[in-house]
N, C-alpha and C positions, 0 to 999 in steps of 0.2 A: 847536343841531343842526348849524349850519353848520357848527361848528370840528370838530365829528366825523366828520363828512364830508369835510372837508379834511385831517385826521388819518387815518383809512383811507386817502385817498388817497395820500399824500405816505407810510404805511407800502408801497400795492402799487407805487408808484416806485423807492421804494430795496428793495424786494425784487425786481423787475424788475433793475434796476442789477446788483444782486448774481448773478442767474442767467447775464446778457448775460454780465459777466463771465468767469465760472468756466467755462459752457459754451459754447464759442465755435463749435463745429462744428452742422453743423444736424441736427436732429429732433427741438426745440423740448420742449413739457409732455413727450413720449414719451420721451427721454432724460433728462430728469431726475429723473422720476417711476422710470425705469428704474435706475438709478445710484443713487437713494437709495432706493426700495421697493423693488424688486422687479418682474419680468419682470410677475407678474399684476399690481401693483397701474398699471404701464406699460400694459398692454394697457386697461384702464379707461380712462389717460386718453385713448388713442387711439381708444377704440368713444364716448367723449365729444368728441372731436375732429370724429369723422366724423359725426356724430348732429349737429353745433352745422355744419357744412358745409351739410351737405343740408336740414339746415331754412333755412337761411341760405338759397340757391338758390334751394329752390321757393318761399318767401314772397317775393321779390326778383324773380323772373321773373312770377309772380303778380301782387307788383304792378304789374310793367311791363306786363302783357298791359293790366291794366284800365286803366292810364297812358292808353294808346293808345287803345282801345275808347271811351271819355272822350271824347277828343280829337276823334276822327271817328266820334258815334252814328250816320251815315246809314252805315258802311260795314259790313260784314258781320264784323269782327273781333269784334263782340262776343257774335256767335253763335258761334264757334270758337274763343272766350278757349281753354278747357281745351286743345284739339289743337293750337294756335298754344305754347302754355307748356308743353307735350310734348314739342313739338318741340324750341322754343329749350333745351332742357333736355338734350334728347339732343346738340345741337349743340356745345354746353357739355362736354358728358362726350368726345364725341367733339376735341371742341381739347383738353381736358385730358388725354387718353391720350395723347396726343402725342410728352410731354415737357415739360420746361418751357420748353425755347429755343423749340420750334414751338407750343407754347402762350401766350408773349409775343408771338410776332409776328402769331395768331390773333385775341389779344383787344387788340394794339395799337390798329389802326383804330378800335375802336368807344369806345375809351377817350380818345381824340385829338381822335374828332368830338364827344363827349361833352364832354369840355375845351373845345373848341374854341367850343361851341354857347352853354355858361355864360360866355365872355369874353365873345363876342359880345353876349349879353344884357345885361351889365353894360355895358360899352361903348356898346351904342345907349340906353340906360336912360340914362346919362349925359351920349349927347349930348344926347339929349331934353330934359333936366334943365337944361341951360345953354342951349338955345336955345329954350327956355321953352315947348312944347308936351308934355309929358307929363302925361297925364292926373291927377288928384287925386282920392282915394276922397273923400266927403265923409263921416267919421267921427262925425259928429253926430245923421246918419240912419240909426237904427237898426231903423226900422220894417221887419217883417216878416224880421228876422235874428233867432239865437234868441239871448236874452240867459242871462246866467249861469245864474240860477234854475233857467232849462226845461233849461242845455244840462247841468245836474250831473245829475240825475235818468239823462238816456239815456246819460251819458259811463259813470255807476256802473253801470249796466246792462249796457252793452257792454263794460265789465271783467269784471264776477263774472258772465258768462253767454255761454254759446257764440251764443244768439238775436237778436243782435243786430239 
């Protein structure tokens, strides 16, 4: 199963390869979808472009809301998750109308501190690591974690069912 999964793979590479190539100017599936089918069957992939955006977005701002909410339950963000991810959403749309020059320099910062935040982590995790205070899970104690058995039951659950 592996090697055909490797084989799919290494087939949408060199079919990537092959598009990069030939179409060098940008508007990406839209243009080439355009060029070989046809204007409707173009427009498909662009109402699937933008359909695979916006879910992208609000599942991603979603989960940042409840990131947060998580992080600090005494503070009130977890009562105004929804209007907090409304907003970051409008905020979004409003950097994105922009353009794309004023929409790089909109979402630089947050991507910089974000960068910025995972070196750090790594970095103090490792001095920790060599100055020999960083904490140790103790992976033997399993008591009261759910083990495999209980956790397939809820994982298959919360796949094949909206109830989770």
């Amino acid at each position: 199963m592996t090697g055909v999964i490797l084989f799919v793979m290494l087939l949408v590479v060199l079919s990537y390869r092959e598009v990069v190539t030939v179409y060098t100017r940008a508007g990406g599936s839209y243009v080439v979808a355009r060029e070989n089918f046809g204007p409707r069957i173009a427009q498909v992939a662009a109402v699937a472009l933008l359909i695979d955006y916006v879910v992208t977005v609000a599942v991603q701002i979603a989960a940042g809301t409840a990131a947060v909410a998580s992080a600090f339950p005494s503070s009130p963000v977890g009562r105004y998750a929804t209007p907090i991810s409304i907003g970051i959403i409008l905020l979004m749309c409003f950097g994105n109308l922009r353009g794309i020059r004023e929409a790089g320099k909109v979402f630089a910062l947050p991507t910089y501190l974000f960068s910025g935040s995972i070196i750090l982590m790594i970095v103090v995790g490792l001095v920790r690591e060599v100055a020999g205070n960083l904490p140790q899970q103790n992976v033997l104690h399993t008591a009261g974690l759910i083990t495999p058995a209980r956790a397939l039951p809820i994982m298959s659950r919360c796949f094949w069912s909206t109830s989770c």
